[in-house]
C-alpha positions in Angstrom: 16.8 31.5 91.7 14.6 28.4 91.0 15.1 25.1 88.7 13.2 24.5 85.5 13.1 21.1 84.7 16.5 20.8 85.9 17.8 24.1 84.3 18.0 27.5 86.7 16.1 30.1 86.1 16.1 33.3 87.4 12.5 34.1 89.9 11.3 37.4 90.8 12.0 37.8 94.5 8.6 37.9 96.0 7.3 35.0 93.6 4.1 37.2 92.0 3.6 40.5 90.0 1.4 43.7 92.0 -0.8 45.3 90.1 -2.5 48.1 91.4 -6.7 48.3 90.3 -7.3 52.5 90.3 -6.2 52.9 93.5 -7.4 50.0 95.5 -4.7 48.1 97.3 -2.2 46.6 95.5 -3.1 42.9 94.0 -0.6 39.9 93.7 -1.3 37.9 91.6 0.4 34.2 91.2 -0.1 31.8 88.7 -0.6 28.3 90.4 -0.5 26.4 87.3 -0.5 26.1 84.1 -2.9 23.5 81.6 -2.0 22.2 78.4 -5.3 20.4 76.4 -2.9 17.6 74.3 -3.8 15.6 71.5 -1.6 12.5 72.9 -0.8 12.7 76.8 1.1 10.1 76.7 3.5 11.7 74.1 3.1 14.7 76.1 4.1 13.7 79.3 7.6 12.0 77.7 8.2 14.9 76.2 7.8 16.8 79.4 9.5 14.4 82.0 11.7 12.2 79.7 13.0 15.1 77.3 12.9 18.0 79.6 13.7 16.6 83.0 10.0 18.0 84.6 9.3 15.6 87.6 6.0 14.0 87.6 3.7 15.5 90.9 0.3 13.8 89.5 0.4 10.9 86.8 -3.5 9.9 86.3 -4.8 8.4 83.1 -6.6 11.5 81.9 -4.3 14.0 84.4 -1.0 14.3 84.6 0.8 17.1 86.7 4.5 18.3 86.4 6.7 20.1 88.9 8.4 22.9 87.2 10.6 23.6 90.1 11.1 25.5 93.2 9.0 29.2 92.6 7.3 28.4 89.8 3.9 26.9 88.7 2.8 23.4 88.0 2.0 22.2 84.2 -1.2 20.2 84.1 -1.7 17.8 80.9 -5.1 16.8 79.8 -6.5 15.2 76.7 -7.3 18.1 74.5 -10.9 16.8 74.4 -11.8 16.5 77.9 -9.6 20.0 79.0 -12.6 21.7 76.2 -15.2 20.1 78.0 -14.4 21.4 81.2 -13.6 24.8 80.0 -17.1 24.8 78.1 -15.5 25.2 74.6 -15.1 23.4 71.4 -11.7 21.2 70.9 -11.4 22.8 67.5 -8.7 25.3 66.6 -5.2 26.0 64.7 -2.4 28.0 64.5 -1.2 30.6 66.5 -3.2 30.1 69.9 -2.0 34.0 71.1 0.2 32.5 74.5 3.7 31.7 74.3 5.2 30.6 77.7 8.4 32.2 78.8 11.3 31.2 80.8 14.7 33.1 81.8 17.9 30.9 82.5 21.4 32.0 83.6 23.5 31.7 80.3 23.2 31.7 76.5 24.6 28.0 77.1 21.3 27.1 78.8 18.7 28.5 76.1 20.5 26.4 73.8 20.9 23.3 76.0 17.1 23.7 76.8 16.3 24.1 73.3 17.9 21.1 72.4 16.6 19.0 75.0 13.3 19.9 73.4 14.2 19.2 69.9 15.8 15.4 71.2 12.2 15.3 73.3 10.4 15.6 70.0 9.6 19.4 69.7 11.1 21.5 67.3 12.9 24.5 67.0 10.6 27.7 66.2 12.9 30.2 66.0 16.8 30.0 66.2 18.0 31.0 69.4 20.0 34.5 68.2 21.9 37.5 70.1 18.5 40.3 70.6 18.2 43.9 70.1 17.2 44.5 74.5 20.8 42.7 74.7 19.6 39.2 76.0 19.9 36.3 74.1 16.6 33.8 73.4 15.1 31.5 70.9 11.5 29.6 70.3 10.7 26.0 70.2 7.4 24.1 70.3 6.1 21.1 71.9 4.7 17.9 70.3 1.1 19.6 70.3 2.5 23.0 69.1 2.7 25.1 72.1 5.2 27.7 72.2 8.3 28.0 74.4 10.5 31.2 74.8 13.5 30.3 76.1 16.2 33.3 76.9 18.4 35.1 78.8 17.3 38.0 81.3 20.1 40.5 79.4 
């Protein structure tokens, strides 16, 4: 078990997911980090540290990297310009962006203490966390620059 900007959460024992490619040996695959384009990094990186408890590994003017805790991957926050420009892309988009990012803690008390730690940070609440159908308990909330977080229990 790791911490998640001071909450546990629960890690898969060998830290990655194998996926076999027809036949060929068996792949592991870990993500190192994760990078957010924002439209404000300072807003961003209070919301992340100050609200959420995520301790600060880089803090550059255009960069700033969080520690997500022990097992898991590093957030990077870039100005949602300048993380465009290095991907090659246009800045432009709305809506649904087709990720959500997912996290599994110990208790029902912790999706909802996470959830409102992110609502006091200056997110808001996405979807209500509520009792679901796989018997696990979970809700939705999204950051300042409307990036979705799945908070929820493992059963």
């Amino acid at each position: 078990m790791g911490r998640w900007c001071g909450v546990s959460l629960v890690t898969p024992p060998n830290g990655g997911v194998n996926v076999s490619h027809r036949g060929d040996e068996n792949v592991t695959l870990k993500m190192s980090a994760v990078m957010l384009g924002v439209e404000d990094l300072a807003r961003s990186k209070a919301f992340y540290s100050e609200g959420l408890g995520c301790s600060i590994a880089d803090d550059y003017p255009q960069f700033v990297s969080l520690d997500l805790g022990d097992g898991s991957s590093t957030l990077a926050l870039y100005p949602r310009e300048g993380a465009a420009r290095d991907a090659g892309v246009s800045p432009e988009g709305s809506g649904f962006r087709g990720v959500s990012f997912h996290f599994i803690v110990d208790s029902n008390d912790e999706v909802d203490e996470v959830i409102g730690r992110a609502v006091a940070a200056g997110g808001s609440v996405v979807r209500d966390a509520a009792d679901a159908k796989w018997g696990g308990y979970f809700g939705y909330f999204a950051d300042p620059d409307g990036y979705l977080w799945k908070v929820a229990t493992a059963s």
